[in-house]
Structure formats: C-alpha cells, structure tokens
N, C-alpha and C positions, 0 to 999 in steps of 0.2 A: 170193187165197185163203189161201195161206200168212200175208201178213201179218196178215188179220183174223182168222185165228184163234190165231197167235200172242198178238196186242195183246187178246180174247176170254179168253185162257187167264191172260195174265197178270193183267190185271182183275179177275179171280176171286179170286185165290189171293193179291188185296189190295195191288196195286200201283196206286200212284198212275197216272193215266190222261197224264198228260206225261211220266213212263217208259217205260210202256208204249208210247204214241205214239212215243218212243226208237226203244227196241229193234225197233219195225216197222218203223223209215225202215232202221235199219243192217240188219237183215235182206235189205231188199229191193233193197241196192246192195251186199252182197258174194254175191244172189240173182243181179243181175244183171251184175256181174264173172264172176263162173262162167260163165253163158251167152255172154256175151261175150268169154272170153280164154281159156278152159281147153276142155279135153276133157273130156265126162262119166265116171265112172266107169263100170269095166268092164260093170256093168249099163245100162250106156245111160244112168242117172239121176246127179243130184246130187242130194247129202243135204244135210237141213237138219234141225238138233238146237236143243234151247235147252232147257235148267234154272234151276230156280229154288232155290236152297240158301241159307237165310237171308237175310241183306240183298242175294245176291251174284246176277244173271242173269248165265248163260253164253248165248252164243248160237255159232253154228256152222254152215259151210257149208263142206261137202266136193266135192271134183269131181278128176276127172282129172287134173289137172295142166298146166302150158302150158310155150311153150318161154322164159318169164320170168316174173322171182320180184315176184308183189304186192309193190306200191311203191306210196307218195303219190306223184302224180302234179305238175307245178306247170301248171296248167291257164291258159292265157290268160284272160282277159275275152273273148274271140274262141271261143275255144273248144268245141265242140259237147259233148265228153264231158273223161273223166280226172277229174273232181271225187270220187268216188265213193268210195274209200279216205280222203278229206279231209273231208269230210263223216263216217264212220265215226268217224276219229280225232280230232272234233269234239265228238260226241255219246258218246263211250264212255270210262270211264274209264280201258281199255287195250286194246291189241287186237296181235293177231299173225298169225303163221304156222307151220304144222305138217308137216311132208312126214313120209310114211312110204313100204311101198310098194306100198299102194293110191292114193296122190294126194295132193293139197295139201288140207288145212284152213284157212281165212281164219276167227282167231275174234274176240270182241271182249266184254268182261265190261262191266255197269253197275251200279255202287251204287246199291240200291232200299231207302232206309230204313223205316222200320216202316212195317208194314201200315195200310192205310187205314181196317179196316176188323175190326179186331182180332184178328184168327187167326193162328195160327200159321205162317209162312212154308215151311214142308218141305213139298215137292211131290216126286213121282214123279221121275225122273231125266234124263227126257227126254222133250219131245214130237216124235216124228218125225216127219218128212214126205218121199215123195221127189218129185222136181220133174222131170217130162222134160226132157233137153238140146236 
C-alpha cells in the first residue's frame, strides 16, 4: 500500500516512472528495517514521510529506536537477509540517520530531474502515512 501510492503520488507530480520505481524499493527496505530491528514509536506506529521539493525526493521512515545504530550490512551470497541498507545506498543518491527523542529516522534523498511531463515540481510537504508495528 504504502509503496503504491507513494510511486502513484510521485508519478503525478511528473517523475519519471524508474525514479519513482526507486524511491518505492528504498521506501519499502527501510519499511521493513523498522519492522524488523526497531521498536515502534510511542504510538505503536512507524512513520513514513516523503516530499517532493524541486528536482530533490526526500523520503523517511521513523520508528522507535533499536538497541543498534542502522549500518550497511556485508551480507553473504548465503545470506537470507542484511542487503537492505545496500540496496538503499545503491539506489539513493544519499541516505542517513537521525535520532532525536522520539526515535531513529532512516532517510535517503534521490535526484529527480525535470518533470516528465512539464509541471512544476512543488508539492505539498509530505505525504504521510503510518504503518503498524
């Protein structure tokens, strides 16, 4: 859900559709790092934010916190999981982390040159979503 209508929203507001396909994969592997390694925030949920400000997608997923700090992983050929941050850091043209003290933020920006489809790139701030833990 979250990512179809992320890659829905982005599409619209004139991004090329292998960006947007982008920003859906990293969405839904620091989606499901959360679920997997963190505590939800106090609300029981993790958020998930993303804006579109000129050429630039912010994307963003908050959660509780864990007891270690998101890391690229170096995952086997064997390996079941860990690729997941390597994969983000793959496809994004930077990506972070944010503690404050409501919990960790995993974020990760991608350059989206001009619109596809000739409209002006300013969108609203954020599309939120939240995700049960």
């Amino acid at each position: 859900m979250v990512r179809r209508r992320l890659a829905a929203e982005l599409l619209e507001s004139g991004v090329y559709e292998d960006i947007a396909d982008d920003a859906a994969v990293i969405v839904s592997e620091l989606i499901s790092n959360a679920l997997r390694h963190a505590r939800p925030l106090p609300s029981g949920d993790i958020r998930v934010a993303w804006s579109r400000q000129g050429d630039l997608i912010q994307l963003a997923v908050s959660d509780g916190g864990a007891m270690t700090e998101p890391r690229r992983a170096r995952a086997t050929l064997s390996s079941l999981g860990g690729r997941g941050l390597g994969i983000v850091e793959s496809l994004a043209d930077g990506w972070g982390v944010h503690h404050d003290d409501g919990g960790t933020t995993v974020w990760a920006t991608l350059h989206s040159p001009h619109t596809n489809n000739g409209r002006s790139a300013v969108d609203p701030p954020y599309g939120l979503l939240n995700q049960a833990h």
